[in-house]
N, C-alpha and C positions, 0 to 999 in steps of 0.2 A: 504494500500500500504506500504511496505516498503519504508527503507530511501533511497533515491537518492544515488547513486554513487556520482555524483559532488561538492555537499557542504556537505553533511550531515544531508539536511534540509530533513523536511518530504512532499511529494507530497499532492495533496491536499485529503480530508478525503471523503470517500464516504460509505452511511450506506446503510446496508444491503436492495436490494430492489431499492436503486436508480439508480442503472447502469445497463447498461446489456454489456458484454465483448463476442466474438467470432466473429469469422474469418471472410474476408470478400469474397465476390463472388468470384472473379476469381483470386485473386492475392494469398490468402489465411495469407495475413497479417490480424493481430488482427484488431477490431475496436474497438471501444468505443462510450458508446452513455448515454447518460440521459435516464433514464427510462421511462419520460413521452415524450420524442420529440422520443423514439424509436415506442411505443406506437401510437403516430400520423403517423408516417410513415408507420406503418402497416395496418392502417387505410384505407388507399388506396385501399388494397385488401383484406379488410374480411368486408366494409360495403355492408349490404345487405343479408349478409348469412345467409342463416336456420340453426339454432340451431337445434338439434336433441336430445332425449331421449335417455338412452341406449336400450331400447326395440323395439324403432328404429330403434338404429341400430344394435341391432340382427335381426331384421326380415331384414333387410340390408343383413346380412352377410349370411343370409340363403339362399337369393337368390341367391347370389354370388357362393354359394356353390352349388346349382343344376345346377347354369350353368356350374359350375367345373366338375361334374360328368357328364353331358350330354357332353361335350369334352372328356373327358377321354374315357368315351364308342364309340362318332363318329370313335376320332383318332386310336381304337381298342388297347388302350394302355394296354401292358400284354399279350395281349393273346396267344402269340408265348411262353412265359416262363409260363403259367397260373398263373401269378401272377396279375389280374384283381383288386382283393378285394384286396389286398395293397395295389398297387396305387392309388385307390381310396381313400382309407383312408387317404392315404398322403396325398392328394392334397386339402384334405378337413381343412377350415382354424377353428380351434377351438377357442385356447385360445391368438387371436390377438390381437395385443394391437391396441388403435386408432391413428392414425397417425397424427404427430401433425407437424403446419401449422409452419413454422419458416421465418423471412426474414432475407437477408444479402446484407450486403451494397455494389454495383454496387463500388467501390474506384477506379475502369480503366475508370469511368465518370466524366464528368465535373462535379462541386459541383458551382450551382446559388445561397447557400445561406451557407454560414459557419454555423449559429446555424441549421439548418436541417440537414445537410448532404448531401452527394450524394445520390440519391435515391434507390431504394432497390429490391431487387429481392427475389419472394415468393419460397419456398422451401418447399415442404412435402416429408417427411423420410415416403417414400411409401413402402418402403424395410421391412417391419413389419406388414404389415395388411393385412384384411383376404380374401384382394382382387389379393393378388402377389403371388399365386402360377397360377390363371389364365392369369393372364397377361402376366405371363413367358407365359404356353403356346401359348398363340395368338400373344406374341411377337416372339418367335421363328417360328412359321409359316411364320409372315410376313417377319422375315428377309431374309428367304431360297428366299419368294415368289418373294424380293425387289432385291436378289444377280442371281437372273435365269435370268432377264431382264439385256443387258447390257448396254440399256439406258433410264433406269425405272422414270427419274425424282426423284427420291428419295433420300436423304442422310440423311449416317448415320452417321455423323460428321459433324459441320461448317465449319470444313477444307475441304471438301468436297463440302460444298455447294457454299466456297467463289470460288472454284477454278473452280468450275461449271458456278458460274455468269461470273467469271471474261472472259471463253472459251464463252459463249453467249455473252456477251459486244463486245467482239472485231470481231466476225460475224456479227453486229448489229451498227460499230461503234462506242461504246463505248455508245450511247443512251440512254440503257435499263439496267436494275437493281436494286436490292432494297436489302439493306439488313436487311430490317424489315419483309421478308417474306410476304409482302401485292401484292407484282408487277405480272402479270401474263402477259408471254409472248405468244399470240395467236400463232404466226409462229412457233415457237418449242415443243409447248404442256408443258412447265417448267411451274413450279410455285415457285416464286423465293419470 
């Protein structure tokens, strides 16, 4: 760290390995955390996970990839420009990198324990693997299929969904709502 603006002094010294610095979940303020209590709180959500081989997951990614091409062929993608065998090509993910698991710290949460922290939200940079060129397409299908209904239960925003619960609460009395996404409201077919 550099020296302080205020006295001159120097902040306290942290060696290479023992901190981990980046932004936090929603506010996008810096965090800070001890390398091993950052560690524990990751903990959370990677015990239990299969380790995988790369051979793995290439045969992973290869499945990935047929199911990429049996879209591209259903959706008849190309064939008005006879450009079939490019896009195919394109959409096929080669040299993907693996998308790696990151967490960031919840800081719009209450914090129960000053040395943990607020708790933390998992994050994968899916925007990079060899599975997001299908995804684009079955996310773009569903959105058309989510924006043709004009009251599909579905959003595509939390702003959307709060203002969804908040229109069900006040038909309802104000009774019903969750904003944990667990609450299902049988009278209006929502799932909130």
């Amino acid at each position: 760290m550099e020296q302080s603006e205020e006295g001159g002094e120097r902040g306290p010294q942290i060696s290479k390995g023992e901190a981990t610095i980046q932004r936090a979940d929603k506010s996008g303020r810096f965090s800070a955390d001890k390398a091993d209590n950052y560690k524990a709180a990751c903990e959370t959500h990677t015990t239990g996970d299969t380790e995988i081989t790369g051979e793995e997951y290439n045969k992973l990614k290869q499945v990935i990839n047929a199911h990429t091409v049996s879209w591209v062929r259903m959706l008849k993608a190309g064939t008005e420009t006879n450009d079939q065998t490019r896009i195919k090509n394109n959409m096929i993910g080669t040299d993907s990198p693996i998308s790696i698991l990151y967490e960031l710290r919840k800081d719009h949460k209450l914090c129960q324990d000053e040395v943990k922290g607020p708790p933390i939200n998992p994050v994968c940079g899916a925007a990079a693997s060899y599975s997001n060129r299908l995804s684009h397409i079955i996310s773009t299908i569903l959105t058309q299929v989510w924006k043709s209904k004009e009251d599909s239960g579905v959003w595509l925003s939390t702003e959307e969904m709060i203002a969804e619960m908040k229109r069900v609460n006040k038909l309802h009395d104000d009774k019903m709502g969750s904003k944990s996404g667990i609450c299902r409201l049988p009278e209006s077919g929502y799932r909130l």
